[in-house]
C-alpha positions in Angstrom: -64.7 33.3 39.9 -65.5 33.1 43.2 -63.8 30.2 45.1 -65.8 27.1 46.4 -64.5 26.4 49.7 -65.6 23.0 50.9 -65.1 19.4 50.2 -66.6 19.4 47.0 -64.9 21.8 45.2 -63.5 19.2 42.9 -66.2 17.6 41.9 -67.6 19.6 39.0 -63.8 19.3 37.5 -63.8 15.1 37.8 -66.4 15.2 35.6 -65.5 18.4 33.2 -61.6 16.2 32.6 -63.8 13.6 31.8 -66.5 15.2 29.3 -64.8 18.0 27.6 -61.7 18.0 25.8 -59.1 20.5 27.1 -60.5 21.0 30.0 -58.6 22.7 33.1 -59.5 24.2 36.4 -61.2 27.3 36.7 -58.5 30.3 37.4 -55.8 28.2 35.1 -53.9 28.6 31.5 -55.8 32.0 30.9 -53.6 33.2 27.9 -54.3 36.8 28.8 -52.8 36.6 32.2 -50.0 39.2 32.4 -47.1 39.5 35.1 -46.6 42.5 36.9 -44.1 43.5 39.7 -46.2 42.0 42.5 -46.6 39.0 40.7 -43.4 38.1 38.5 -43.2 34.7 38.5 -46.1 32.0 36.7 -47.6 29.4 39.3 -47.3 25.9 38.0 -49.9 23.4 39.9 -48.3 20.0 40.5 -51.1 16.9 40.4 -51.1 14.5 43.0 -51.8 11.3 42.5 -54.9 9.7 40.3 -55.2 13.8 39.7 -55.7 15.6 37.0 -56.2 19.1 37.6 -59.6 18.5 39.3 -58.3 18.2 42.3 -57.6 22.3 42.1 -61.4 23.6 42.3 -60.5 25.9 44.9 -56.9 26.0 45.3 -56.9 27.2 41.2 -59.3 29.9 41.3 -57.9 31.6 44.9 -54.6 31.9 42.8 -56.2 33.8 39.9 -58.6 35.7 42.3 -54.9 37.0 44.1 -53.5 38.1 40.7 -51.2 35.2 40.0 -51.1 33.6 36.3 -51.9 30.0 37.2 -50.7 27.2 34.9 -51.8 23.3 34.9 -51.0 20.5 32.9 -51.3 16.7 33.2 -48.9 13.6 33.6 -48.2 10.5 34.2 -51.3 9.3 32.4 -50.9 5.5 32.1 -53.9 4.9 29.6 -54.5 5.6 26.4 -57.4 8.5 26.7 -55.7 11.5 27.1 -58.9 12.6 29.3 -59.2 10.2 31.6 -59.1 11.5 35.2 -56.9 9.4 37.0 -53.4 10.3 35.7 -50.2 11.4 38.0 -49.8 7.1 38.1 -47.0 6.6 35.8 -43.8 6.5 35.9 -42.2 9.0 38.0 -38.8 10.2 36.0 -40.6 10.3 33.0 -43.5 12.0 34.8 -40.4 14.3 36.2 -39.6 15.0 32.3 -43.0 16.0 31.7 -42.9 18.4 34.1 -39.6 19.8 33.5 -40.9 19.8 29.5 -44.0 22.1 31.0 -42.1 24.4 33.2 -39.8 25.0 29.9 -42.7 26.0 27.8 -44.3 28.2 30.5 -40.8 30.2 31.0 -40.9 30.7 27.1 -44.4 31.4 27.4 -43.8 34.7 30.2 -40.2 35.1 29.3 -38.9 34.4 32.8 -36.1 32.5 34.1 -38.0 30.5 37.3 -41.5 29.9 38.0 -43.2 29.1 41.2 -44.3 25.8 41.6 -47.5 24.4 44.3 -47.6 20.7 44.0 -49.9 18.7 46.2 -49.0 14.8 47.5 -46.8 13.4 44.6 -47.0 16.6 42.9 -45.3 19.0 46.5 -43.3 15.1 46.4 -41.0 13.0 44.7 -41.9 14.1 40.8 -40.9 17.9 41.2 -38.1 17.0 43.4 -36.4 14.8 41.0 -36.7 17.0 38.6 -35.0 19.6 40.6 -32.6 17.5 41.3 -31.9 15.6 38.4 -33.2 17.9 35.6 -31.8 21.2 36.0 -34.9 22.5 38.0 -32.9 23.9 40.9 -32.1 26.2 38.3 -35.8 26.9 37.1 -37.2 27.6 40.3 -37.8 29.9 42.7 -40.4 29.1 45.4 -41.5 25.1 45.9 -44.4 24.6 48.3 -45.2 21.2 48.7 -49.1 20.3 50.3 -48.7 17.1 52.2 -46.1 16.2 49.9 -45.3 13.1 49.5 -41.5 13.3 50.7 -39.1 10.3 51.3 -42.4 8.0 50.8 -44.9 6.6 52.7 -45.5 3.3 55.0 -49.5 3.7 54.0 -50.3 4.5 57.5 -48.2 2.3 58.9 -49.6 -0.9 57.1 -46.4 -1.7 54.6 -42.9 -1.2 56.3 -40.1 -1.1 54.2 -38.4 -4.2 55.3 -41.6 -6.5 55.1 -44.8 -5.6 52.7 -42.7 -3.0 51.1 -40.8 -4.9 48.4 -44.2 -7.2 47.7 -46.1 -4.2 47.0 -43.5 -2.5 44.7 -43.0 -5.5 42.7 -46.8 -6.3 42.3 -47.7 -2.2 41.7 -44.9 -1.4 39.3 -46.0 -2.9 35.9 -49.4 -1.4 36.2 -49.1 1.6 38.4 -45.5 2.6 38.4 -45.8 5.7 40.7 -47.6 3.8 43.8 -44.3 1.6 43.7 -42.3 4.1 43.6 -43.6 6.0 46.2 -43.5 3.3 49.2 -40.7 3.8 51.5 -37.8 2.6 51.1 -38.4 2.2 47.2 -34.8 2.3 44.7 -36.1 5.8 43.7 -37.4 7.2 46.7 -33.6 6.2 48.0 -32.5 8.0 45.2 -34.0 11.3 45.1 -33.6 12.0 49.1 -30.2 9.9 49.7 -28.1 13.0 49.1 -30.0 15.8 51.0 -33.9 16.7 50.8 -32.8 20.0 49.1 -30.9 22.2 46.4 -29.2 25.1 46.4 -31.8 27.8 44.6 -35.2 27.4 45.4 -37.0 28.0 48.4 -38.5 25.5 49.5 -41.9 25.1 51.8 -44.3 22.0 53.1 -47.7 22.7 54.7 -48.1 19.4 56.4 -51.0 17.8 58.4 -50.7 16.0 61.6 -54.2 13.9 59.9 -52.7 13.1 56.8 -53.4 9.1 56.8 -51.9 8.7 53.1 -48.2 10.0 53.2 -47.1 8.6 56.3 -46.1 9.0 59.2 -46.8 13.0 58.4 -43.6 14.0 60.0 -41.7 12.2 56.9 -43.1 15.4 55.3 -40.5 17.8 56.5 -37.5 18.6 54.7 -34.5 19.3 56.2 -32.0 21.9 54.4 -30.7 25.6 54.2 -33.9 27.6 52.4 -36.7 25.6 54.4 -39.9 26.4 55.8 -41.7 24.0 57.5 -45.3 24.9 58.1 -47.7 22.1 60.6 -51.7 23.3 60.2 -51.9 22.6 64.2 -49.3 24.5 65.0 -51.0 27.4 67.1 -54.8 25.8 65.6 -55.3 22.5 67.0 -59.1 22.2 65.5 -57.5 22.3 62.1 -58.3 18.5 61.5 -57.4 18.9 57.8 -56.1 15.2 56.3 -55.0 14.5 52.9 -57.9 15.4 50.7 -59.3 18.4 52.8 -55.8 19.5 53.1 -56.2 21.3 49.5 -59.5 22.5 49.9 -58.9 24.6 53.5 -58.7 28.4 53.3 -55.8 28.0 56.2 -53.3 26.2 53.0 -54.2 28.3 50.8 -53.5 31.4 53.1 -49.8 30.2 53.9 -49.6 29.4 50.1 -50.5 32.8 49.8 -47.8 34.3 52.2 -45.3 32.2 50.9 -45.8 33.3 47.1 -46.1 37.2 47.8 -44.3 37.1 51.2 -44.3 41.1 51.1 -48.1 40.5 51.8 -47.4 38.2 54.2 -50.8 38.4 57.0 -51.6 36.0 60.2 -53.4 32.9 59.1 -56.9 32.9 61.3 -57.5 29.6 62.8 -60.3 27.8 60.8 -61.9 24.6 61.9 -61.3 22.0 59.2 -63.2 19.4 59.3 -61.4 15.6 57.3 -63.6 14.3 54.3 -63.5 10.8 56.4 -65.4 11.6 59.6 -62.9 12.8 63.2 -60.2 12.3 63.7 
């Protein structure tokens, strides 16, 4: 189908997660997808936070529409309805577990030994890379892309700080919404994951990062720093891309470096697009 590029392009999937069981974004879990030599590897799409695959109404179908056999699941879900749209909230090793559970079902599912994963926020962040790094997925992976991932935490533009509202806010967030704790700088896991190194050896790794991004801050935080690393900023070379956190997976520019960075054989310039941020200018 045809991919919906604008700020909207999640809405009709908020409400399909929430009306009709099984539901998943358009371009995903097709069971006659087939691998071929241009495409060897299955895509697994990482939710970010409070997602649920909705959040994929355009970055899902531009995947399929490029030949690639997309795969989605959900995690994290911290109530009872396995429907509800606001998952990606609990805990983050078991969340980690989940995902590492998924990727072992899709490699039996292809018969391949890696997959690629795109993860978005939390999902390019702190669940995949524990599970590379603690669960054998440095093993299960070949390409990582990461959109405004939510690396080594954030200060919430600025407004906790590690030494001050930091603590307060993980201690009041982590019986109810373990992964908000979690990811705040500074937190016991977020010291964890990143305290040896922001990388493996075995995948490659790659962040598309926002200068705009106003939830995982500061944006610069974003960056990894290791052997196998490609660090991509939207401005770089396109200073009207304005793209923040939410428009960030909804701009034709991410999804064309996604695009070179899964089938770098194809690789082509990126054009530079105005983006416009859901909240107004920046």
């Amino acid at each position: 189908m045809p991919v919906t590029w604008n700020a909207t392009a999640w809405l009709p999937g908020l409400l399909g997660r929430t009306l009709v069981p099984g539901w998943h974004p358009p371009g995903s879990n097709d069971p006659d997808c087939q691998l071929t030599p241009a495409r060897p590897r299955p895509v697994v799409l990482v939710n970010f936070t409070i997602g649920s695959g909705w959040e994929w109404g355009a970055g899902s179908p531009f995947l399929a529409n490029n030949g690639f056999c997309v795969r989605n699941f959900t995690y994290g879900n911290v109530t009872p309805l396995p429907n509800f749209p606001l998952q990606a909230l609990g805990d983050i090793e078991k969340s980690a577990r989940e995902l590492a559970a998924y990727v072992d079902r899709v490699r039996a599912e292809f018969g391949v030994a890696k997959v690629d994963l795109v993860g978005w926020s939390q999902g390019g962040g702190m669940t995949p890379h524990y599970y590379i790094n603690f669960l054998g997925g440095a093993d299960e992976v070949h390409t990582f892309i990461g959109i405004a991932p939510g690396n080594h935490g954030s200060d919430v533009n600025g407004v906790v700080r590690p030494t001050t509202l930091g603590p307060v806010w993980q201690l009041l967030l982590r019986p109810f919404l373990p992964a908000l704790a979690q990811q705040i700088t500074g937190s016991e896991l977020e010291r964890r994951i990143y305290g040896d190194g922001d990388t493996r050896p075995g995948p490659r790794y790659v962040t598309i990062v926002t200068q705009h991004d106003e939830i995982a801050t500061p944006y610069t935080s974003q960056f990894l720093d290791g052997p196998g690393v490609t660090n991509i900023l939207l401005q770089d070379g396109c200073p009207a891309d304005q793209s923040e956190h939410l428009s960030i997976g909804v701009s034709r520019r991410t999804w064309g470096f996604v695009l070179n960075e899964l089938a770098p054989a194809e690789a082509a310039p990126v054009p530079c697009i105005p983006v416009l941020p859901l909240w107004g200018s920046n």
